[in-house]
N, C-alpha and C positions, 0 to 999 in steps of 0.2 A: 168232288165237292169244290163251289168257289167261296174262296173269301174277300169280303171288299171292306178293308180298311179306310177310316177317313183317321188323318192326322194332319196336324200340324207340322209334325215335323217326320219326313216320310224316311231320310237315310237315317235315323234309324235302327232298322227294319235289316238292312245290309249288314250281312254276316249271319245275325241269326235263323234268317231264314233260308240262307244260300248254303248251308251245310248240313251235313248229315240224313238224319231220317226223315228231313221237312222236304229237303231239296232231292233227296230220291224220289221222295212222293211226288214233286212239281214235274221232275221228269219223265215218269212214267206217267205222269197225265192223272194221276191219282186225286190231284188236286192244282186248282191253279190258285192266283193270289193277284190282287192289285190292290196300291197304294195309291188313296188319292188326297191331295193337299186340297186339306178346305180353305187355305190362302186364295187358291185359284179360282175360290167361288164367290171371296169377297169382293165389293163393287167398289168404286173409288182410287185415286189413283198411290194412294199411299195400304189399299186393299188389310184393312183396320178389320181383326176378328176376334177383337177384345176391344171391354171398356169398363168404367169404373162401376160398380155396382150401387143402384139406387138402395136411399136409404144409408150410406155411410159405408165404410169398414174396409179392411185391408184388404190386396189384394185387387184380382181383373177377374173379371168375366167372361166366358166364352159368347159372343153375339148368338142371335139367333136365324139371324136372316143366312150366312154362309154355312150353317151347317146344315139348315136346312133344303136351301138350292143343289147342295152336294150331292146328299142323298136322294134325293126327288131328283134328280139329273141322272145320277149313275143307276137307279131303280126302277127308273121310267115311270115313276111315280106322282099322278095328278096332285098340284097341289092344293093342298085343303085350307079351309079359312076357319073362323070361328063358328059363323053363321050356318055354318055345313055339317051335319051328319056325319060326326065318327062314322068310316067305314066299317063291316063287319070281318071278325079276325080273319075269319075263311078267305076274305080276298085279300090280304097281306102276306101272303105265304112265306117270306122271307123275313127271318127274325133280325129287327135290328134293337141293338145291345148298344149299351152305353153303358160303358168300363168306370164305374165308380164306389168308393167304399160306403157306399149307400145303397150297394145293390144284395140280391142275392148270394148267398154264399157259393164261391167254385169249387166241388169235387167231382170224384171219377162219374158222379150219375148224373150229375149237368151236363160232364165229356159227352156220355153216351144220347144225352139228350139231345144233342147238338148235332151228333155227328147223322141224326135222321136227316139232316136235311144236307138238301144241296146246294144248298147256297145261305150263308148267313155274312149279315155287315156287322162291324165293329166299329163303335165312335170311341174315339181316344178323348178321355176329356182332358183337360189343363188349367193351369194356375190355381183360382178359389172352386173353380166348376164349372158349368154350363149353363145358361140362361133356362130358368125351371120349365119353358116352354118348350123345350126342348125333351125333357123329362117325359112330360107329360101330352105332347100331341106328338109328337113324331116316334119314339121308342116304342117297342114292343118288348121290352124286358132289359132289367138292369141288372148288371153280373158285380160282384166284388170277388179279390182272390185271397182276402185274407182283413182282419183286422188292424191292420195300418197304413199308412197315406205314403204313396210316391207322389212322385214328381208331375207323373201326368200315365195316363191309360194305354201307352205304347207296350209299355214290357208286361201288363196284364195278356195286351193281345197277341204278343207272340207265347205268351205261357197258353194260351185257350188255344191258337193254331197247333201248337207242336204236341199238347194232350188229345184233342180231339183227331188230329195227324196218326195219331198213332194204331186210334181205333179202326179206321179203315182199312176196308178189305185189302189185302198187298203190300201194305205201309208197312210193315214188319217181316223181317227176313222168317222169321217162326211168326207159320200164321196163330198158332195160341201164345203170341208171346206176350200182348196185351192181356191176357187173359190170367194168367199169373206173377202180375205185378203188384205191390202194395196199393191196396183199399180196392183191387176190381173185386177180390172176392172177401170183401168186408174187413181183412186181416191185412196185418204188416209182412212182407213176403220173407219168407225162409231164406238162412245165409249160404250162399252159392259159393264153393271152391271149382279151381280146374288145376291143370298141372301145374309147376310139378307135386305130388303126392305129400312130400316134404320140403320142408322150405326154410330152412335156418332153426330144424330141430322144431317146427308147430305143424304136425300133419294135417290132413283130412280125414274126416271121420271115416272110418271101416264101412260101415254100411254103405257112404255114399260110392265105395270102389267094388262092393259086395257084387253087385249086375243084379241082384234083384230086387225087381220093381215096385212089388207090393210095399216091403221094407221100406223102402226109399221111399213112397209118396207116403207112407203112414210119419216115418222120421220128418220130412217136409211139413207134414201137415200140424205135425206137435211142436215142433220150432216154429210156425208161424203164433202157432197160439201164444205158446210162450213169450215171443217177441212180444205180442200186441199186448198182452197181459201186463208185462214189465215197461213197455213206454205208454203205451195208447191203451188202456185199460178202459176207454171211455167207448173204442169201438168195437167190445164185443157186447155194448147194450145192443147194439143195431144187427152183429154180423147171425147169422144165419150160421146155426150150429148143430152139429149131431148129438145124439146120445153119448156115442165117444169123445166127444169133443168135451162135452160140460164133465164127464166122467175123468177124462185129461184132466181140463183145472181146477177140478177139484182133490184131485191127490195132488197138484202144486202148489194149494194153500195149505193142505195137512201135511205136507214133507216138503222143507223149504232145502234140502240138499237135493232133490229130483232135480228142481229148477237150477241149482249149482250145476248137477252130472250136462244136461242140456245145454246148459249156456256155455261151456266148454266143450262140446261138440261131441259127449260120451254117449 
């Protein structure tokens, strides 16, 4: 998969993405990445990619002429005028996203939505936002990663690289290790011990050193519930449950020491 970022401000980008699971993936070819400064698309000699917004009020603008040349340059992208026929989606194949808290909400099934394709662009917007023209003829979908306002749509887009990073085939030293992280399977994920067994008098549960497996994913799979029950209670409207499972939380509303014995690892 490639990613092609457009920012303003392109270091960044350095450090987050040159370590760990992002930059194994760069080096195994798993995924590559570029960074392009839409300064560099601005025209004039003082290369001006903001201005004051028509109409009054605080605040800059993002122009619209250099992020547009950006994109339709790195895309190879014809560019389009008003007078012209919206293309159709089928010949766009390449989703470009504009990182704003006006967009779509980001979770694990936007990741997986993403990560079909092979190439997606990210526009980093900045200051009050981007010129609506921008929104609206060049975008093919707008992401938010939560309900509050940074600074600008950089650290949105390396949160969308390093989740969607992750989905990919090889990206992960266990290849289900994506697979059982909190929200892939609608839950808050179960709490993981390793050595040593004791550790200043607070062991690890019996079960989990028992060696048997069935125990162990049934224990797993009741500590997830529990977790998502006690913080996120909101994501088992959605998650996809068993008979056992609704059978589980319902003896932890009618016995509130169960949910005690669990939460202490019993």
């Amino acid at each position: 998969m490639h990613f092609d970022i457009f920012t303003l401000f392109p270091a960044m980008f350095a450090g987050p993405l040159d370590d760990s699971i992002v930059m194994r993936a760069r080096e195994a070819g798993i995924i590559s990445l570029a960074l392009h400064n839409i300064r560099d698309y601005a025209e004039g000699k003082h290369a001006i990619t903001d201005d004051y917004p028509y109409g009054g009020g605080g605040g800059m603008v993002m122009k619209p002429e250099p992020i547009f040349r950006a994109v339709e340059s790195v895309l190879a992208l014809a560019p389009r005028w008003a007078d012209q026929p919206a293309a159709a989606p089928a010949s766009q194949p390449i989703p470009i996203i504009l990182l704003t808290p006006q967009g779509r909400r980001f979770d694990q099934s936007v990741a997986l939505e993403l990560a079909d394709h092979p190439r997606i662009a990210l526009i980093c917007g900045r200051y009050e936002g981007v010129d609506e023209r921008v929104r609206r003829h060049l975008c093919t979908d707008q992401i938010s990663i939560g309900d509050f306002v940074l600074s600008g749509g950089e650290l949105a887009a390396m949160l969308i690289v390093d989740a969607v990073t992750r989905l990919l085939p090889g990206a992960l030293g266990a290849e289900q290790g994506a697979a059982d992280d909190s929200h892939a399977t609608g839950l808050l994920e179960y709490p993981h011990y390793t050595r040593p067994p004791d550790f200043r008098g607070w062991g690890a549960p019996e079960i989990l050193l028992s060696g048997h497996h069935a125990n162990v994913q049934r224990w797993r799979r009741q500590q997830a519930l529990l977790r998502t029950a006690q913080r996120r209670p909101d994501m088992l409207e959605t998650a996809w449950l068993t008979d056992a499972d609704l059978a589980f939380l319902a003896r932890l509303e009618q016995e509130p020491e169960l949910a005690e014995r669990y939460q202490a690892g019993l």
